[in-house]
C-alpha positions in Angstrom: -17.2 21.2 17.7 -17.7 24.5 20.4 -20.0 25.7 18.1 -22.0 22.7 18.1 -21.9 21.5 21.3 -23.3 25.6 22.2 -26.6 25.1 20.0 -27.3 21.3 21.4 -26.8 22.9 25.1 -29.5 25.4 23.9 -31.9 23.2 22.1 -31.7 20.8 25.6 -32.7 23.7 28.3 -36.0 24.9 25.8 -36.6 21.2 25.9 -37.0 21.0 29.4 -38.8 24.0 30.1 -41.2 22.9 27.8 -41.3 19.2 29.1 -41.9 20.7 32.9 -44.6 22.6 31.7 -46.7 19.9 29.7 -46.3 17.8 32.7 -47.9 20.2 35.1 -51.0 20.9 32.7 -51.3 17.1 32.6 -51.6 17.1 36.3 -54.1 19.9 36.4 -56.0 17.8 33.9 -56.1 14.7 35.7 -57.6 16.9 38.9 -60.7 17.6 36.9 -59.5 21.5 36.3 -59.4 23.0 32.9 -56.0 24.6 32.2 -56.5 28.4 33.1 -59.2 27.8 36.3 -58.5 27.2 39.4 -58.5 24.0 41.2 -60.0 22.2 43.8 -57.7 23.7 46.4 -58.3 27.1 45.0 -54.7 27.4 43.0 -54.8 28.2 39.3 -54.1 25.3 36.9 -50.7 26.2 34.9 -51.6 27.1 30.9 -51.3 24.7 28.6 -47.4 24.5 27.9 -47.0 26.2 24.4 -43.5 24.4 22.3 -40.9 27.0 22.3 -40.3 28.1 18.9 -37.6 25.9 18.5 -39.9 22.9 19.0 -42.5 24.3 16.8 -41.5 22.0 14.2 -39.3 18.4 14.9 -36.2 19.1 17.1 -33.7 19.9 14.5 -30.3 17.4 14.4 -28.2 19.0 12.6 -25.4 19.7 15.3 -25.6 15.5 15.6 -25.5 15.2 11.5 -22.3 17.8 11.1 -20.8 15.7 13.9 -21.5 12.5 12.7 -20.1 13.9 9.1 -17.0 14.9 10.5 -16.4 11.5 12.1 -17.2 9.8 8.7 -15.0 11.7 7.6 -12.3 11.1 9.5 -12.8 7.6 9.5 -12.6 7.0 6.1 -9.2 9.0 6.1 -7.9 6.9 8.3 -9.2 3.8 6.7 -7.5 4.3 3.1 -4.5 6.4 4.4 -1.4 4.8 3.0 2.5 5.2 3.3 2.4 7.4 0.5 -0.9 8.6 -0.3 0.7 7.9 -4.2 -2.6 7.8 -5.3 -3.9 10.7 -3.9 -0.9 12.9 -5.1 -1.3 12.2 -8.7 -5.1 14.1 -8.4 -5.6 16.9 -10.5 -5.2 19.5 -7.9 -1.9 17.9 -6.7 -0.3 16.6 -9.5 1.7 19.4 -10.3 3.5 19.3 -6.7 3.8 15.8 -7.5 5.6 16.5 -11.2 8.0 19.2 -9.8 9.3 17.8 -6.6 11.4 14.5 -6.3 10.1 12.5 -3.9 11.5 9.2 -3.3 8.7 8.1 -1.1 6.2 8.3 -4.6 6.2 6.0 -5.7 9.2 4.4 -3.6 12.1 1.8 -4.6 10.8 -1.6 -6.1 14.1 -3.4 -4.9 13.2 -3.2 -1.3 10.7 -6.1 -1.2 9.5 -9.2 -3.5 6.6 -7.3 -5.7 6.7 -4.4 -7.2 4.7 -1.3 -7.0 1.5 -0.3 -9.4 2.9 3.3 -9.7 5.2 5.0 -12.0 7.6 7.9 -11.8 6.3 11.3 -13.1 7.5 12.3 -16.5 11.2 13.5 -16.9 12.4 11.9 -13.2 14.3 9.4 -12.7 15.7 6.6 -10.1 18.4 4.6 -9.5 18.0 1.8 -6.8 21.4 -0.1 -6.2 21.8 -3.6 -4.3 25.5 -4.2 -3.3 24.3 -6.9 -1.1 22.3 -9.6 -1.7 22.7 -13.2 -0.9 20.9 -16.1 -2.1 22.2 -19.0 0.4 21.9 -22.7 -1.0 18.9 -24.8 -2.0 18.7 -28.2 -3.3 19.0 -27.2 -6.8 21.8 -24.5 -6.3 24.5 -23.7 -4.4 25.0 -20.2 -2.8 24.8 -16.9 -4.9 26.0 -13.0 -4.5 24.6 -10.4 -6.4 24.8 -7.0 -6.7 21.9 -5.3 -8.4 20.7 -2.5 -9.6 17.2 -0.8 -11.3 17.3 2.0 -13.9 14.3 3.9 -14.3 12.6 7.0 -15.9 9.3 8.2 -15.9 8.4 8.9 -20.2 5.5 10.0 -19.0 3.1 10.2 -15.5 1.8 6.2 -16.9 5.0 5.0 -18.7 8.4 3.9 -16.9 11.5 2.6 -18.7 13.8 0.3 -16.4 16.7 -2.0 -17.0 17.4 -4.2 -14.6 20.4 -6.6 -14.1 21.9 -8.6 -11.2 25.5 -7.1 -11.8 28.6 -8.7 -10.6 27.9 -12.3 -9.4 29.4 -14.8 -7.6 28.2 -18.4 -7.4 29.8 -20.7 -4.9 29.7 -24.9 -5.1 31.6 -27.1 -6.9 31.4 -25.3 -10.0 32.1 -21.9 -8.3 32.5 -19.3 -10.7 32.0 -15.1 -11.2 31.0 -13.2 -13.8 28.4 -10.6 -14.4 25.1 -11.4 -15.2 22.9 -10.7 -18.6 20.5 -7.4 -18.2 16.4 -7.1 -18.7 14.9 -4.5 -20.6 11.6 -3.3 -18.4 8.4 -1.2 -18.6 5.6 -0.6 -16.1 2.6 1.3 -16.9 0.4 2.5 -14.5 -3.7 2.0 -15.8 -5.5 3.1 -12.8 -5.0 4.6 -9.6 -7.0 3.6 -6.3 -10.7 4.1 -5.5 -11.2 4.3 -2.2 -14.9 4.5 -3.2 -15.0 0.9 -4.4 -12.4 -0.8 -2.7 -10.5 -0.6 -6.1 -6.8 -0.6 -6.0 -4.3 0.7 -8.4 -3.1 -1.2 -11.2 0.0 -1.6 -13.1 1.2 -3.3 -15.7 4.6 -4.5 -16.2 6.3 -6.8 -18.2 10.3 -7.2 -19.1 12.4 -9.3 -21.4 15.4 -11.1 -19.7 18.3 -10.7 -22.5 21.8 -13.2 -22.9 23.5 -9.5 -23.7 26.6 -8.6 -21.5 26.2 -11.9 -19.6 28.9 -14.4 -18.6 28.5 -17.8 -19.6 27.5 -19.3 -15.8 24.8 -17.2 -15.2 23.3 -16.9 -19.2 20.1 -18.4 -18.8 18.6 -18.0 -22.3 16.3 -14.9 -23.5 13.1 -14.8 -21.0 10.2 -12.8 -21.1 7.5 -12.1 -18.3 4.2 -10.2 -17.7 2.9 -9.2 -14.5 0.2 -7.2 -12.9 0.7 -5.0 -10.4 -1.9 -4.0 -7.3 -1.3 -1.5 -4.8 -4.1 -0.9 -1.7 -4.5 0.9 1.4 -5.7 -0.8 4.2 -7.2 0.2 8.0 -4.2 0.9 10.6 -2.4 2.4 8.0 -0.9 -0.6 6.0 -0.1 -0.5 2.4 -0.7 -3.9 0.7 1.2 -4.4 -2.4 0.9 -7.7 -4.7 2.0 -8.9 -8.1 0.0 -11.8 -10.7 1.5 -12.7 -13.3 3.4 -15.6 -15.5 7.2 -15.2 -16.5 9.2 -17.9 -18.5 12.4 -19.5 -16.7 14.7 -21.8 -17.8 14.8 -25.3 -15.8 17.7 -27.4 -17.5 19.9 -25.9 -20.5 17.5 -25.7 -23.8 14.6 -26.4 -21.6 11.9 -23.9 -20.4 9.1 -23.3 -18.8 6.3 -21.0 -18.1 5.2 -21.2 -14.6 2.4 -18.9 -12.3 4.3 -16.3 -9.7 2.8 -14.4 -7.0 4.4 -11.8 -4.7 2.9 -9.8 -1.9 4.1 -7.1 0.8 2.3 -5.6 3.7 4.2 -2.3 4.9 3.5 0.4 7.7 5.4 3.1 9.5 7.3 2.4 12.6 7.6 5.6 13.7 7.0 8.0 11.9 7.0 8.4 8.0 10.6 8.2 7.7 10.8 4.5 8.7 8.6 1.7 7.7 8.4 -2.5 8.5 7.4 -4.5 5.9 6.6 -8.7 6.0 6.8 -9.7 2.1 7.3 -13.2 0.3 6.8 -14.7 -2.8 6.0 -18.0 -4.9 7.7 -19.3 -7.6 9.7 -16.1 -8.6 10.0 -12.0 -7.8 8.7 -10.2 -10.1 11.9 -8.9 -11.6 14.2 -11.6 -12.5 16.3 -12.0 -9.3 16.7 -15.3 -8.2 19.6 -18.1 -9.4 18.2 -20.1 -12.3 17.0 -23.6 -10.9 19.3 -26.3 -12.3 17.1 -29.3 -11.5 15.2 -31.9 -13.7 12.4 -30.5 -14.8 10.0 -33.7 -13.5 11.0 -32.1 -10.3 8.9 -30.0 -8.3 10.5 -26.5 -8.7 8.1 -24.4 -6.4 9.7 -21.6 -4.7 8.6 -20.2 -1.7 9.9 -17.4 0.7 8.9 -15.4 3.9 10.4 -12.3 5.1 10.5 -8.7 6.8 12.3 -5.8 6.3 12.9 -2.0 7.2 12.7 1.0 4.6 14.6 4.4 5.8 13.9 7.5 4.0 16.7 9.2 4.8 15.2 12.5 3.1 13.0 13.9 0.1 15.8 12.0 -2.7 17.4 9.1 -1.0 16.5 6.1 0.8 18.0 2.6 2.5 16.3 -0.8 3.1 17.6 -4.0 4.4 15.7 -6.9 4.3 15.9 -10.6 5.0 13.5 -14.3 4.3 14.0 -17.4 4.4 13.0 -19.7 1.7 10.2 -22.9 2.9 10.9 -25.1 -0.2 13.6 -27.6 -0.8 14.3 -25.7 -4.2 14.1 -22.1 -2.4 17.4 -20.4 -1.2 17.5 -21.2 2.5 18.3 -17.3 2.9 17.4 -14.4 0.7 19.2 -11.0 3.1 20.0 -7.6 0.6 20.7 -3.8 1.4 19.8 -1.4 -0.7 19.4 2.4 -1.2 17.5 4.3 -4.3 18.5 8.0 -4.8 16.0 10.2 -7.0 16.5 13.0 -9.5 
């Protein structure tokens, strides 16, 4: 802004030269002497002031207009800047950066929190997220759970991802305590739209899976499920990335019983520091949008809402790997009274 600031300074002293000498023909005129004469007191009346040609036409405002610009500008960065910019990396004059370099940042590991992410993996990459930790403590409608899961996934093209998901080796404690490992989901997310900042439009995903009874032990073999979800992914002022899922999935509530029910799950996330570590506050209702929780075991004339609240930390370690731990608590009687994981994801 020197070069601005330089022209305004110049504009303001023509200005007042101008100003001083209007005034003093207006004094001369309200003497009763024409500009030019001389006075009553025998001094010469000053000239009628004539506008600099700088003022010959309206004072110009363009140093305030390429300043005020430039602010816009910057504002609106700030305003829609996101922990990943994912949107903004798939344009057409990045897109190829964004095709040839991993980056686990973009579009990030969907294990870490409750929803999942409106973005897909660029054609030919792939990720694998792995949970060896994750505890589901007790509700009244099951007793504690251990899980160790893990998400497959592989971009077939910039908008299509292929996943399979499955909660691994589980244990489930209470009076019926048994271990097994549990029956994997066949996944796909499609990405329909990124976000306009323009029109407060956020990206959109698509993603639906089908829970399978294949390579599942008997205990946790809850039937063949399917689900459908819509995925939303904004940027918000101070640098928050809001993140929520709508959608409907189908669970099963006593043995040959099912249901469909509404789910919701939402995550607000920032950095801490710097880009390398972010917070995140998540939680969801009903279910997550991949099908992670214990099956509910109670009568289905029961109220099976679930409910949870939590926070968590994301490190990216570097450009192809990343760790999260993360903990809630459920505020439900049928919610696990504690949800905690660690995770990491690792990109090729």
């Amino acid at each position: 802004m020197v070069a601005a600031d330089a022209t305004f300074a110049s504009s303001y002293a023509a200005f007042r030269t101008f100003a001083k000498q209007h005034v003093a023909a207006m004094e001369a005129r309200r003497r009763n002497a024409d500009p030019g004469t001389k006075t009553g007191r025998g001094n010469p009346a000053p000239a009628e002031a004539e506008a600099p040609a700088a003022f010959a036409r309206p004072p110009s405002y363009e140093p305030f207009e390429t300043y005020g610009s430039q602010r816009a500008e910057a504002v609106t960065e700030a305003f829609f800047k996101g922990r990943y910019n994912r949107s903004r990396a798939r344009l057409p004059e990045n897109v190829e950066k964004w095709r040839s370099q991993p980056d686990i940042d973009n579009p990030g590991p969907d294990l870490a929190n409750f929803p999942n992410s409106a973005f897909t993996l660029p054609a030919g990459h792939a990720y694998v997220e792995f949970v060896p930790f994750t505890y589901y403590g007790t509700s009244r409608s099951n007793p504690a759970q251990y899980n160790t899961e893990f998400l497959l996934r592989y971009g077939l093209t910039d908008e299509i991802e292929l996943r399979l998901f499955g909660n691994g080796v589980t244990w489930q404690g209470g009076g019926n305590s048994a271990w097994g490992f549990a029956p994997i989901a066949f996944d796909t997310k499609i990405n329909v739209w990124l976000e306009k900042p323009d029109y407060f439009l956020p990206a959109l995903g698509i993603e639906a899976y089908l829970q399978t009874q294949w390579l599942g032990s008997a205990p946790f073999d809850s039937g063949t499920q399917p689900s459908i979800s819509f995925n939303f992914d904004q940027s918000l002022p101070f640098d928050i990335d809001l993140e929520y899922n709508l959608g409907v999935t189908r669970t099963q509530q006593t043995p040959g019983q099912d249901e469909w029910e509404f789910v919701f799950q939402w995550a607000l996330q920032r950095d801490l520091f710097d880009k390398d570590f972010a917070v995140f506050i998540h939680g969801y209702y009903n279910a997550m949008t991949l099908p992670r929780l214990p099956s509910s075991q109670a009568a289905v004339t029961d109220d099976q809402t679930q409910d949870a609240v939590g926070a968590g930390l994301i490190w990216t370690v570097d450009s192809r790997f990343a760790m999260w731990a993360q903990s809630a608590a459920g505020t439900t009687r049928n919610s696990p009274s504690l949800i905690s994981s660690v995770g990491l994801a690792l990109t090729f």
